[in-house]
N, C-alpha and C positions, 0 to 999 in steps of 0.2 A: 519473213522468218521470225518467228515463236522464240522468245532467249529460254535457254532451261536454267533455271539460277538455284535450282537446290534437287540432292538427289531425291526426294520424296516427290517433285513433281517431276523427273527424268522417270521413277516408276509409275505414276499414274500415268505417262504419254506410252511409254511399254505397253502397259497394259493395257488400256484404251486401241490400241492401236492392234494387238494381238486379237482381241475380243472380235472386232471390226473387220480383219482382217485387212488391213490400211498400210501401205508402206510408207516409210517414212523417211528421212533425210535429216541426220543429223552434223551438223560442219563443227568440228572439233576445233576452235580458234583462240586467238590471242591479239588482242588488241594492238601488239607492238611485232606480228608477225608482215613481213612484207606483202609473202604471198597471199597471207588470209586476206589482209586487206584489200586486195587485188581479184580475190576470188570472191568478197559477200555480193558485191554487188552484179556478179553474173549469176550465182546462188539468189540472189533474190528475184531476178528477171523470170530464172524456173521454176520460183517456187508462185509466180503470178498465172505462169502458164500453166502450170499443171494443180492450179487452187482445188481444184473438186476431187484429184487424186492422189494427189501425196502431200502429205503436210512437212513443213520444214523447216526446221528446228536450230538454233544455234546452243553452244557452250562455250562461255569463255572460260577457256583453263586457267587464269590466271583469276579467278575466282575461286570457291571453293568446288573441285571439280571432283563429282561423284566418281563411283569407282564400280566400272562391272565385269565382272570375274564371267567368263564363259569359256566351256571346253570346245576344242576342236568340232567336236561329232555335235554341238550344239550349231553351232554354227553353218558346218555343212547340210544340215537339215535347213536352217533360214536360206540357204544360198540357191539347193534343190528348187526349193518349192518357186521361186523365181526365175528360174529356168528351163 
């Protein structure tokens, strides 16, 4: 898993990823969160297995954590198309 550590690279993997049409996985985490800790490294094991198709990303919120604003109807259209 990929760290995103500033929102100018959280947009280039967007968009990269839009262009490509590529899904992606990102785990919204915290260093002092129990469960995260407990969930990267099964997150990591999938992101081995499924290398050539999904790329996987981490954020730690307890950095400076980017902020993206999206409407409802944006979202259902992301949700559509994977189903």
């Amino acid at each position: 898993m990929e760290p995103i550590n500033d929102s100018k690279q959280l947009d280039q993997i967007l968009l990269q990823a839009h262009n490509i049409s590529q899904p992606i996985l990102i785990d919204w985490m915290t260093a002092r969160c129990r469960k995260c800790i407990h969930l990267k490294p099964k997150l990591e094991k999938l992101a081995a297995e499924y290398d050539t198709k999904i790329k996987f990303y981490s954020v730690d919120v307890n950095k400076k954590m980017p902020t993206i604003q999206l409407v409802i109807e944006q979202v259902r259209e992301i949700i559509q198309k994977f189903i």
